[in-house]
Steps between C-alpha positions, in 0.01 A plus 500: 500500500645826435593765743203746427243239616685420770472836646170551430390163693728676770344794515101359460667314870638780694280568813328797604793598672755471190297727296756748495763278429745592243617216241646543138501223267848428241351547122811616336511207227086449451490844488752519210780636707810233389799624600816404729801706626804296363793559740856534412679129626813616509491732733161360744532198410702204643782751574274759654736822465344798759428792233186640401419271209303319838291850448264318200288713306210734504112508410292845397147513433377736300248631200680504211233526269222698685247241482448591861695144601792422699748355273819230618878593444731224659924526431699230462930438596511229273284501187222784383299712696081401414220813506135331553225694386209535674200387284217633750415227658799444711637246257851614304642428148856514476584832285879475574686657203889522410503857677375375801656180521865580544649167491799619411576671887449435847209687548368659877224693571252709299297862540242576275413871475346768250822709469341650164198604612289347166293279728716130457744331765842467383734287622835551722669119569868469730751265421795345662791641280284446225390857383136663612269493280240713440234466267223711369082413477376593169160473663408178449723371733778395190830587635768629341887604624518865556822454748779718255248728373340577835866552700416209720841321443621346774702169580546380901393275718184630592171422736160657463435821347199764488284768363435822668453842458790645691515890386106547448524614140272198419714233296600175702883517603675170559671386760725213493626294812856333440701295710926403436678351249485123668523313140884388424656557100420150413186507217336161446387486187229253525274617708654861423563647888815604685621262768387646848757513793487193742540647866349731766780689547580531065173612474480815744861594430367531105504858358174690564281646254328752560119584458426683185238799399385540134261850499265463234492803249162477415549446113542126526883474621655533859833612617767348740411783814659271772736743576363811672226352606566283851353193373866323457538295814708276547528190356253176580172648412240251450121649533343799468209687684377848359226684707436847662625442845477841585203606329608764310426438209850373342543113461806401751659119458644244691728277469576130569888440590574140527828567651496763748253744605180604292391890361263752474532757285274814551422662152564838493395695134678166346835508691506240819645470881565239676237565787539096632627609840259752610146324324577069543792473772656155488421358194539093393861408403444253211180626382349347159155605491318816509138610529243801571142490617293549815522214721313661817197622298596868651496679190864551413753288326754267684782342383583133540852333425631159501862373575564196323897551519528429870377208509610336194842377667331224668683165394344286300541187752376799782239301676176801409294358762704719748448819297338730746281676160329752687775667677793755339881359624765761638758413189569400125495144534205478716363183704874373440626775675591254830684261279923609548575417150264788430669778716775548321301495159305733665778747552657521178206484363404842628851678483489383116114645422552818799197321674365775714261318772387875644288579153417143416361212627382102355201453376181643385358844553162618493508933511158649596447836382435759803381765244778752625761367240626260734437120523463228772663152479243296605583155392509298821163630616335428175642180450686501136842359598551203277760266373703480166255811300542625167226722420198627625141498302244709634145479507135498670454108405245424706284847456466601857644860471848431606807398273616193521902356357639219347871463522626279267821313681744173542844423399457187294741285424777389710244626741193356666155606421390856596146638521385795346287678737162678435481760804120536516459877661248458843431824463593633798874540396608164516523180249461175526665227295213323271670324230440150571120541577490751172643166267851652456673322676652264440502565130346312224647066462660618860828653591692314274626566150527132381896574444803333699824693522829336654199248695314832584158560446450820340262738686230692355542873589374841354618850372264737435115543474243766304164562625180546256153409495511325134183323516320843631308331768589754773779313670834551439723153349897476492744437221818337628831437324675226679920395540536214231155459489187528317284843555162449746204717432300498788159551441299689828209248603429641809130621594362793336506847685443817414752708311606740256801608223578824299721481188613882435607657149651826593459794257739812648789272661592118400246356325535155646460703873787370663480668785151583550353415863178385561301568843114376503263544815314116541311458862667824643841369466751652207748260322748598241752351247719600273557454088826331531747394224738262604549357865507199709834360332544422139099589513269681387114450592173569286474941484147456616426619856299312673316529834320218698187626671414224724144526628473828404262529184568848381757743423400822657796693274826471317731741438756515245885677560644504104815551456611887395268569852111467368246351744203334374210407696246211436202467670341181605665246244317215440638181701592168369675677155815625309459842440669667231545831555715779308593832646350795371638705252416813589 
């Protein structure tokens, strides 16, 4: 019997009391979804080499044809990239092209974004030392390469990358995250990648790269305006965050560091300061994944992070039953940090990287906004310390008014098997870990990958997840690209509540509204979101905002912050619906 009638015989059992019970169902291949990240052996294979080729690959939905559908991108390390469209039903065709594919690289992340302004996505994509891409939408969501002519050369070894508006003149600027020059001189010609470094300590003494700013000239080609404009960092940049911390209007950015402290960068006219210190505090030292929205249900926007680089030391014959998950440890090498063979690591471990323990500290951090500019860490009291995290996808899955995340996680091979949690928000600012009772865990045929290395069992672990409704039945489903692996799509089979989604077409700033913030008014209470880009690591979720409502069964009002400053306000939107809505002209 397949898994869709499976479920559904679940669900016709649950009790009374399980009628609020979040569970997903795995439709990827039924649903026409066919596609696996191919890993590179020779470096995480047999001879697992620590490098970031153990990073995998990224996953962006998006409309690329404005059919009103979330479509499926999912890259690749070894072998092509695959774009699923959407046919309305929340079944995909493959429409991978040549453009799109980029077999011929080792291909990252990928941030879709109007940086035109003629109403189409195009396409930004990160490689490991394989050159960026970036490809323009001729509107019917054909791609073609645009990189030379659109001054978006670029060659590193980069992470994730994003769209936003950063000087307000209203053309998306891009900012890209890159990390060192880990890969070696030796090319293999095969499967067409550079040999990665082996060790810990060859891959944080590599060169740094820094972070790079192209400003878009509004005419269809950007410039190189890194310099001059604060955004450089340094080195090890993995994710991105852009939002308004401050609320004055500009769009400020953080920064994931996975070796060393994180940043924020307060926008000021288009030039940026570090403002890390006096906003965040301590900030995680390996952090990996990045992402904004309002966890408390107070109105404003928080900021949650997830440190996947302090605990990914862990030996792979480390017994994780005694992995204390919930708590943050007082050094690098965490819940080994009793073991004498790990002092001494521990040491020159920190002289070599200038580990500063007085402005970082292991694990995950959750920052609620205050509303003065200044944030909270709140991440013990609410619960969202967890174990071996890549990225964070956020969402209200279960419609009760209060986001909820999924952060996909695990090691894989030589490792054991690793849970990826779904932190299901109480809404009283804590979270509880669902993902067994929501069918996620463990994953589809079990933890296992079927695959024996050195008398191993390979683990199944994931990378990075996109949120979208792409059945449009009100609840939100996940897109997940896993570590040598094929992709999931989970498909939201919880019960039905109430809800509601806005997808914006600007008219005096970016078209696409990156940027624009939502607040609506449901049973007294406001909620708001945000029109992201890219975010979550090597992610980028459906540009649709959507609200659960709960009980409530109507909207009292929703009002509409455009960027380029507008405010729009909508009066009693229907329930229960997408509304499209474009900002007026005059």
């Amino acid at each position: 019997m397949g898994r869709l009638p499976v479920a559904l015989l679940l669900l016709a059992a649950l009790s009374p009391a399980d009628e609020a019970r979040l569970l997903f169902v795995e439709r990827a291949e039924a649903l026409g979804v066919r596609f696996r990240m191919e890993f590179l052996r020779g470096e995480q294979g047999e001879k697992f080499k620590i490098n970031f080729y153990d990073h995998g690959c990224g996953v962006a939905a998006c409309d690329i044809d404005r059919d009103g559908d979330d479509d499926i991108y999912l890259l690749n390390q070894l072998g092509p990239n695959a774009l699923y469209r959407n046919k309305g039903d929340g079944t995909f065709e493959d429409a991978t092209t040549p453009a799109v594919a980029l077999d011929d690289r080792i291909s990252v992340s990928a941030v879709f974004g109007d940086t035109d302004n003629d109403g189409d996505e195009d396409l930004y994509v990160t490689s490991t030392r394989g050159g960026n891409v970036f490809l323009r939408n001729d509107g019917k969501g054909r791609f073609t390469d645009a990189t030379k002519e659109a001054g978006l050369e670029w060659v590193g070894h980069s992470q994730g990358a994003t769209f936003f508006d950063a000087d307000g003149d209203g053309f998306l600027d891009l900012f890209l995250a890159n990390t060192a020059q880990w890969t070696t001189a030796r090319y293999e010609p095969v499967a067409r990648y550079y040999a990665g470094v082996s060790t810990l300590m060859d891959l944080v003494r590599s060169q740094v790269e820094t972070n790079v700013f192209f400003r878009n000239r509004g005419d269809g080609t950007f410039e190189n305006a890194t310099a001059g404009s604060g955004l450089a960092g340094g080195g090890w940049g993995g994710d991105t965050a852009a939002f308004d911390y401050d609320g004055d209007g500009d769009t400020d950015i953080f920064v994931a560091n996975m070796f060393g402290g994180s940043q924020l960068y307060r926008n000021g006219s288009g030039r940026f300061e570090d403002v890390t210190d006096a906003t965040l505090g301590r900030t995680p030292w390996g952090a990996v994944g990045a992402k904004v929205f309002d966890y408390d249900g107070d109105g404003r926007l928080d900021l949650f992070v997830v440190d996947m680089h302090s605990d990914m030391w862990t030996p792979f014959d480390y017994d994780l039953r005694k992995v204390e998950e919930t708590r943050k440890y007082g050094k690098f090498f965490g819940a080994l940090d009793g073991q004498s063979r790990f002092r001494d690591a521990e040491t020159m471990f920190a002289e070599v990287t200038r580990l500063d323990y007085e402005r970082t500290f292991f694990g995950n951090a959750l920052y609620r906004a205050r509303g003065d500019g200044t944030f909270e860490e709140t991440s013990a009291k609410a619960g969202v310390e967890t174990f071996w995290p890549w990225g964070i996808a956020s969402g209200d899955f279960d419609n009760d008014g209060f986001e909820d995340a999924f952060l996909p996680s695990g090691m894989g091979y030589p490792w054991e098997y690793w849970r990826s949690p779904l932190l299901r928000n109480n809404g009283n600012g804590t979270f509880s870990d669902v993902a067994a009772e929501a069918a996620l865990d463990p994953p589809p045929g079990g933890p296992l990958l079927g695959l024996r290395m050195k008398g191993r069992d390979a683990t199944k672990s994931s990378r990075s997840a996109a949120v979208a409704d792409f059945d449009g039945d009100g609840r939100l489903d996940l897109a997940v690209n896993n570590f040598n692996d094929r992709a999931f799509v989970y498909m939201n089979r919880g019960p039905k509540r109430n809800w509601i989604s806005f997808r914006l077409e600007g008219a005096r700033g970016c078209r696409d509204a990156t940027g624009a913030i939502v607040r609506l008014s449901a049973a007294g209470r406001v909620r708001i979101s945000q029109v992201h880009a890219a975010g979550g690591y090597l992610a980028q979720s459906s540009r649709a905002v959507h609200f659960g409502l709960g009980d409530a069964e109507a909207v009292e009002w929703a009002e509409i912050a455009w960027p380029g400053g507008r405010v729009q306000r909508i009066d009693a939107p229907a329930a229960n619906r997408l509304h499209r809505i474009a900002e007026p002209r005059e």
